[in-house]
N, C-alpha and C positions, 0 to 999 in steps of 0.2 A: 510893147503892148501887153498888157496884165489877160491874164487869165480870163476873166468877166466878159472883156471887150472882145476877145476872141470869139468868142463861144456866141457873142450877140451877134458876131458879122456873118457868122458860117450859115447860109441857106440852104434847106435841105428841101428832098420829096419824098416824101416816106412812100414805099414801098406797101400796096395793102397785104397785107401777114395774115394768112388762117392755118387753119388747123387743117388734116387732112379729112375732116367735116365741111370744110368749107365757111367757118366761121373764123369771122375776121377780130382781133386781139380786140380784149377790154377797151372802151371807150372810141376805137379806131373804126369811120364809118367807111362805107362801099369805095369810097373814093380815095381813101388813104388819109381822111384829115381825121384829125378826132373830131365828135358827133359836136353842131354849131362851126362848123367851117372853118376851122382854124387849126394847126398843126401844132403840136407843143411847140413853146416858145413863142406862140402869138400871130404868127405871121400865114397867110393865106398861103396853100398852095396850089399847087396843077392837080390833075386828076393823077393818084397812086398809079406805081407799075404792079403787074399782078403776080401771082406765085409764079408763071411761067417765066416771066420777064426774066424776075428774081433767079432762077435755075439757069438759065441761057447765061448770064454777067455770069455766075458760079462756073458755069464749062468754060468761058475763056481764060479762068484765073487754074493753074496749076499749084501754087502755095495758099495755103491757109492758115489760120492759126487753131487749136483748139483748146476749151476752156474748163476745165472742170474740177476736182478738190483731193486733195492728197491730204488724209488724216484733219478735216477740217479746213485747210486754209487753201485758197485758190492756186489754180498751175494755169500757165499759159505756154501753148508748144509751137513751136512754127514747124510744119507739118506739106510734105508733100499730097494731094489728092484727088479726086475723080468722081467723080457721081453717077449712082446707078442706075437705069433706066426708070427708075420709080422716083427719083429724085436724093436717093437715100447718098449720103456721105460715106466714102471710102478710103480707109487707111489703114496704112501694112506697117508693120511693126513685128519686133523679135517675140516670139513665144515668155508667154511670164515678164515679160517690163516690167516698169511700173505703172507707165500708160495702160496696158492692157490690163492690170490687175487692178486701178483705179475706174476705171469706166465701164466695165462689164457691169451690165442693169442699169447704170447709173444715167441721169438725165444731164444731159452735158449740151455744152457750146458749139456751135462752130464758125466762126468768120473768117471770110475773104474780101480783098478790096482790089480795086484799082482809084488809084489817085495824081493826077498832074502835079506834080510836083513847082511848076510854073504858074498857072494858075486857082490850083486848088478845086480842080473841078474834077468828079469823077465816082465812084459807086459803093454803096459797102453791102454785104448780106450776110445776115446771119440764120442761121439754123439750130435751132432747139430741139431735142429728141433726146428717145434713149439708146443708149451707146450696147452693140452686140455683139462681143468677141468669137470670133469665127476661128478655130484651132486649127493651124494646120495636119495637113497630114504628116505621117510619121519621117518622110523625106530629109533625109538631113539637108540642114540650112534653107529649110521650107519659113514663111513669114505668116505672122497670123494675122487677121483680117478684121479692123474693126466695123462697124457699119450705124453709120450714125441716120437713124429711123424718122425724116421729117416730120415733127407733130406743130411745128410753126417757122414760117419762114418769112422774116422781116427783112428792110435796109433802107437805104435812103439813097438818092441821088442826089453829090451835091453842084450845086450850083458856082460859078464864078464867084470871088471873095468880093462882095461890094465897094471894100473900106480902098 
């Protein structure tokens, strides 16, 4: 199966994504479809899951990946994590990384999924923010603390594979 045909079989629900305004992403209406009732790629869907939803799927997932740029060109990390009561992304890492000296201020990624592996059915969410390294104390072998600040929080559910 070619790339093309894939990508047309895979049905999603998009997740409706705002800002911590309350405003939901470019073109993306109340209900999760972009505005004219149709989700990208053409196809109708259900009414969107909300930021909450989105956050709830994030606490049962313990690995994530996170996304963001080393000297210009993208890093992708697979990452242990936790969310904090505000919704924010949390990750511990050694004093001075790379990761920590990459994403301090920086506007970074972060996704997590659960997926069926049998029938391809199951949820992804991502997380947009800026990344805030939190130093630890002077304790040796203390970890220092990223904290990824939700400014939009998208994903999709996906549906059984049709084909």
């Amino acid at each position: 199966m070619n790339a093309d045909r894939e990508a047309a079989s895979v049905q999603v629900e998009p997740l409706v994504g705002r800002s911590p305004g309350g405003v939901a992403p470019s073109g993306v209406a109340a209900g999760g479809a972009e505005a004219g009732g149709a989700a990208r790629g053409g196809a109708a869907t259900a009414p969107g899951l909300d930021e909450a939803r989105a956050l709830d799927l994030l606490r049962r997932a313990g690995v994530g990946r996170v996304v963001y740029t080393v000297g210009a060109l993208p890093a992708v990390l697979l990452v242990r994590f936790r969310l904090d009561p505000l919704g924010g992304v949390l990750l511990s890492t050694e004093p001075g990384s790379e990761l920590a000296r990459a994403v301090d201020g920086a506007v970074i990624a972060f996704e997590a999924d659960e997926v069926d592996g049998a029938d391809g059915t199951g949820w992804c969410v991502t997380v947009l923010g800026r990344a805030e390294v939190r130093r630890p104390s002077p304790v040796p072998g203390a970890r220092a603390e990223i904290r990824i600040a939700p400014e939009l929080v998208v994903g999709r559910h996906l549906a059984p594979d049709a084909a």
